[in-house]
DSSP file (Angstrom, degrees, kcal/mol; ACC not computed):
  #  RESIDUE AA STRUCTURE BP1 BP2  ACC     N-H-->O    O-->H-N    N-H-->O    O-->H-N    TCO  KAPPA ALPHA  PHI   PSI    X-CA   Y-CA   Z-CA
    1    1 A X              0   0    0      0, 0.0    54,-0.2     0, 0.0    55,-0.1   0.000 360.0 360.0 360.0 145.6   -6.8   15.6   -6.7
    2    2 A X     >  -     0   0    0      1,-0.1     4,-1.4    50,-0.1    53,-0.0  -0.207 360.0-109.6 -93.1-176.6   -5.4   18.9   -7.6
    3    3 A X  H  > S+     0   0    0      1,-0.2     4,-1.1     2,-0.1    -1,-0.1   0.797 112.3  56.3-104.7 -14.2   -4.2   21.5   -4.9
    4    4 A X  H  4 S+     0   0    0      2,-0.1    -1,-0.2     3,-0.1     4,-0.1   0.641 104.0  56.5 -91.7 -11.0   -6.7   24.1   -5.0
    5    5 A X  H >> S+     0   0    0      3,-0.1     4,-2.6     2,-0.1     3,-1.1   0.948 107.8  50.0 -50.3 -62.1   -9.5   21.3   -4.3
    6    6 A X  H 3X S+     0   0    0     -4,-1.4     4,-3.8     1,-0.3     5,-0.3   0.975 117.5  41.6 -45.8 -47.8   -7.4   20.2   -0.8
    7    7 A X  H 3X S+     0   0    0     -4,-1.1     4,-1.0     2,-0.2    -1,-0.3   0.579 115.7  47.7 -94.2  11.0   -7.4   24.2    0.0
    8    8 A X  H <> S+     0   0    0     -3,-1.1     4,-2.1     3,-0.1     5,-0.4   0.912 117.4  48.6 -85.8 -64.9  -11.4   24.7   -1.2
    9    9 A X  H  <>S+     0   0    0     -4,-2.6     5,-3.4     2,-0.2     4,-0.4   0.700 117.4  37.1  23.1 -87.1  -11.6   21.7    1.0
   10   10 A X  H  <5S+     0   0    0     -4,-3.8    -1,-0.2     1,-0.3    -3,-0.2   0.876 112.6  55.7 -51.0 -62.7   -9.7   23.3    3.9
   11   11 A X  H  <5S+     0   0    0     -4,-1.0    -1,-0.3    -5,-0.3    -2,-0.2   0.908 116.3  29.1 -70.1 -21.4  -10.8   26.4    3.7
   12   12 A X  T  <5S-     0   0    0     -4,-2.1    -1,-0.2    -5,-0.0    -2,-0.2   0.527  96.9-126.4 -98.0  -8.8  -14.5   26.0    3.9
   13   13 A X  T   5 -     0   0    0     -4,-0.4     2,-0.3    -5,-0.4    -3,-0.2   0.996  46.0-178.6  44.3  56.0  -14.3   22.8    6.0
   14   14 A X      < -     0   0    0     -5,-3.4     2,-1.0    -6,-0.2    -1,-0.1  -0.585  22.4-120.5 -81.9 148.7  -16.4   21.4    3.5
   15   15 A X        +     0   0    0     -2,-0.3     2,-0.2    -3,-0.1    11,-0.0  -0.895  44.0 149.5-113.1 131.4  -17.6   17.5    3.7
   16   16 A X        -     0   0    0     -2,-1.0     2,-1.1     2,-0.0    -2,-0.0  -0.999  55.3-109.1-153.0 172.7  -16.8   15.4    1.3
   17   17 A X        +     0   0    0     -2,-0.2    41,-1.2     7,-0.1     2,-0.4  -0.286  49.6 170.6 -74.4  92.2  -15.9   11.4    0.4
   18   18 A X  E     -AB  25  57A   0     -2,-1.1     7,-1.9     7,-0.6     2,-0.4  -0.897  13.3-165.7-105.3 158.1  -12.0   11.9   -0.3
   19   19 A X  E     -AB  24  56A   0     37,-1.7    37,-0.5    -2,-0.4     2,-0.3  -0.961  25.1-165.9-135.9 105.1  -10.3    8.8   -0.7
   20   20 A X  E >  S-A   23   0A   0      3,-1.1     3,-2.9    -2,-0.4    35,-0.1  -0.817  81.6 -15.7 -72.0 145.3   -6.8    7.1   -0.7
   21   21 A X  T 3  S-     0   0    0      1,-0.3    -1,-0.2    -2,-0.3     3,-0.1   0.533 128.4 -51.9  46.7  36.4   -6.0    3.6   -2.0
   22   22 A X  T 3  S+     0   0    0      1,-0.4    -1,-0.3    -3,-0.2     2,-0.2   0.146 121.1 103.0 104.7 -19.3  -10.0    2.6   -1.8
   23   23 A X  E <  S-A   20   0A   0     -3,-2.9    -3,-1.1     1,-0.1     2,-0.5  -0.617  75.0 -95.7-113.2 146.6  -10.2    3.8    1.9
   24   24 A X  E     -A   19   0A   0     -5,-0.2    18,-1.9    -2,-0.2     2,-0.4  -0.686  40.3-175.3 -68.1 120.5  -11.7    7.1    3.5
   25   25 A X  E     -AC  18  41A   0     -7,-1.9    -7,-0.6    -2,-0.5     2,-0.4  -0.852  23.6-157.5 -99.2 125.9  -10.0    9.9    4.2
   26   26 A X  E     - C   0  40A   0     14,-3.9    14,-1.3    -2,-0.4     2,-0.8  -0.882  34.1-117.2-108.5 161.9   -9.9   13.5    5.8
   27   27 A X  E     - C   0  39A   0     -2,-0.4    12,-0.2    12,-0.2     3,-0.1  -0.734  26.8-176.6 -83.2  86.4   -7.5   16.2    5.0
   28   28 A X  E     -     0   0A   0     10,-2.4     2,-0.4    -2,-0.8    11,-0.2   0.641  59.9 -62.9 -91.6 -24.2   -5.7   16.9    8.0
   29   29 A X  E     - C   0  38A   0      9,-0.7     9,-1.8     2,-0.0     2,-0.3  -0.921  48.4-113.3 155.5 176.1   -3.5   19.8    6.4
   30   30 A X  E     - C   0  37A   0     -2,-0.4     7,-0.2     7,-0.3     2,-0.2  -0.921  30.6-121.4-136.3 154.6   -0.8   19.9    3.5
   31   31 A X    >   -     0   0    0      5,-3.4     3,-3.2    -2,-0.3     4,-0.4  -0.517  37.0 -89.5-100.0 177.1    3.0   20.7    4.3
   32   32 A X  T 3  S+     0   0    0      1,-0.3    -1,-0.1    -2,-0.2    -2,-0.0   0.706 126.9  63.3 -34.5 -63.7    5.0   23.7    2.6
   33   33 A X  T 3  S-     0   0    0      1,-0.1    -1,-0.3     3,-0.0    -3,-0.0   0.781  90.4-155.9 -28.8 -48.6    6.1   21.5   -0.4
   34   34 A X  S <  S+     0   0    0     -3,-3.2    -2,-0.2     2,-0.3     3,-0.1   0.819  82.3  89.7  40.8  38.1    2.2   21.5   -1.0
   35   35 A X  S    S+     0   0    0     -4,-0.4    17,-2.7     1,-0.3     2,-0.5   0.535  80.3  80.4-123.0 -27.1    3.1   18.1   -3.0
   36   36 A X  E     - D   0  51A   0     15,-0.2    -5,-3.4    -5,-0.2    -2,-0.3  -0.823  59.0-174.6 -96.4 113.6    2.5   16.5    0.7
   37   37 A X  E     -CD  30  50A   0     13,-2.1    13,-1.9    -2,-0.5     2,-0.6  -0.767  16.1-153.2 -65.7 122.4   -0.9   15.5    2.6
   38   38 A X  E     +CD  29  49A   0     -9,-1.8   -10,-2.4    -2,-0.3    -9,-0.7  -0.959  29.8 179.6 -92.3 131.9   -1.5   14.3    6.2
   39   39 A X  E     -CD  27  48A   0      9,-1.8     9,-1.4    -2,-0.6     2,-0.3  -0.726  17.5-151.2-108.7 159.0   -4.5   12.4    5.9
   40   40 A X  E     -CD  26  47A   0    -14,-1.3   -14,-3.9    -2,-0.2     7,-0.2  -0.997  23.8-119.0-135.5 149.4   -6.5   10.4    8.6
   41   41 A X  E     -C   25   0A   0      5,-2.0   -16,-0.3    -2,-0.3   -22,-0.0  -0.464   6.4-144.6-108.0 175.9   -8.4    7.7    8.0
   42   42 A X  S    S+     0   0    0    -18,-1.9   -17,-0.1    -2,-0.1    -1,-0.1   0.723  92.4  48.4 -87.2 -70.1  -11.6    7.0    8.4
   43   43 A X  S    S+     0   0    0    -19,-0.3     2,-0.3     1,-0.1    -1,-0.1   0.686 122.4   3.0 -78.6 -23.7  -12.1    3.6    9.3
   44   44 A X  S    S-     0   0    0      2,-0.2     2,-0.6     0, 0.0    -3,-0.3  -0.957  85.4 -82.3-150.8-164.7   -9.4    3.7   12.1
   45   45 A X  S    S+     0   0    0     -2,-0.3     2,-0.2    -5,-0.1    -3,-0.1  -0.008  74.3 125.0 -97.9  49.7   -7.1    5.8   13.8
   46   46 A X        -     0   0    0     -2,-0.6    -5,-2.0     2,-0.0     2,-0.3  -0.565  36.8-162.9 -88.0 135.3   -4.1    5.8   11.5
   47   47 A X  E     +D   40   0A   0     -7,-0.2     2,-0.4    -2,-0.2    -7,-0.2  -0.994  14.4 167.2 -94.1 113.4   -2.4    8.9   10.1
   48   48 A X  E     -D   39   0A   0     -9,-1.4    -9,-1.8    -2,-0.3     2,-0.9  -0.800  33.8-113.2-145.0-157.5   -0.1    9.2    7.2
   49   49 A X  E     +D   38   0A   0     -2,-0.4     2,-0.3   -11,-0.2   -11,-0.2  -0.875  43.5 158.6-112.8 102.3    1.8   11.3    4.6
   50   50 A X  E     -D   37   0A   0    -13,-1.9   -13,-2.1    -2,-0.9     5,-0.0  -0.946  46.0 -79.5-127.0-179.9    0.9   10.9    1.1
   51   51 A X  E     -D   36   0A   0     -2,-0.3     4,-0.3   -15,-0.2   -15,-0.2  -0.285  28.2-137.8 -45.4 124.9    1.1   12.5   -2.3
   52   52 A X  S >  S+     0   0    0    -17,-2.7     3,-4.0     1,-0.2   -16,-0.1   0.982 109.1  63.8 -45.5 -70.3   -1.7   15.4   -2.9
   53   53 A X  T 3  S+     0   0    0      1,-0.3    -1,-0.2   -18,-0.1   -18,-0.0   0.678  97.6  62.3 -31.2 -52.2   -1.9   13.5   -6.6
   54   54 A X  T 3  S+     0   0    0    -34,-0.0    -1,-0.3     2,-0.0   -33,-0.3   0.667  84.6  85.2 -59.7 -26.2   -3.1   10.3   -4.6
   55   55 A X    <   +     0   0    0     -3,-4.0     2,-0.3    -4,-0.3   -35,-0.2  -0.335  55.0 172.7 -94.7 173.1   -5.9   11.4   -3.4
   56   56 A X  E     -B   19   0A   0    -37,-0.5   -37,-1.7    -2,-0.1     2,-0.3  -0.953  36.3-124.2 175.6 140.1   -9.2   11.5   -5.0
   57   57 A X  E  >  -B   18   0A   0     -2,-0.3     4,-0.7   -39,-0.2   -39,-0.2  -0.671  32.6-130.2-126.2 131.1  -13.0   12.3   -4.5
   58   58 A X  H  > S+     0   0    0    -41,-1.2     4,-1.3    -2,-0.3    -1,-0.1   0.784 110.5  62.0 -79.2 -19.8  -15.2    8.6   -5.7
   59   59 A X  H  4 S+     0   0    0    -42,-0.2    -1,-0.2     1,-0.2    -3,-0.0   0.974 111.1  34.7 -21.8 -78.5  -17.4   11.2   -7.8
   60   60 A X  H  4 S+     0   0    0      1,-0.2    -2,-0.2     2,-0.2    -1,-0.2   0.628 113.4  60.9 -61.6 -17.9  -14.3   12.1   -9.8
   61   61 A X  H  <        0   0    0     -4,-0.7    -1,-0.2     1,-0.2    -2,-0.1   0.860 360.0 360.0 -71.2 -42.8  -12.6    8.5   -9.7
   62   62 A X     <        0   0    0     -4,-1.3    -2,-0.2     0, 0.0    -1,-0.2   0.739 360.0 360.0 -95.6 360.0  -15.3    6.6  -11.5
């Protein structure tokens, strides 16, 4: 996923199915770098840091 998706994303508080490793995700913010996500997942209540690049909307995957 590119980085003006995350801030179309952000700014509109749009919903949509973003994904990490297989799993659902929302886009909790991006840090300074903009190379860094915190995402939260879906299915429980885990948070963590990943690569903007990682993420990815199941439209756009397949």
């Amino acid at each position: 996923m590119d980085l003006k998706r995350i801030h179309s994303i952000l700014d509109n508080k749009e919903k949509c199915d973003v994904f990490y490793e297989d799993r659902p995700v929302w886009i909790q913010g991006i840090d300074a770098s903009n190379i860094v996500a915190k995402v939260g997942f879906v299915d429980n209540f885990e948070e963590k840091d990943v690569f903007v690049e990682d993420l990815y909307e199941r439209n756009l995957f397949n």
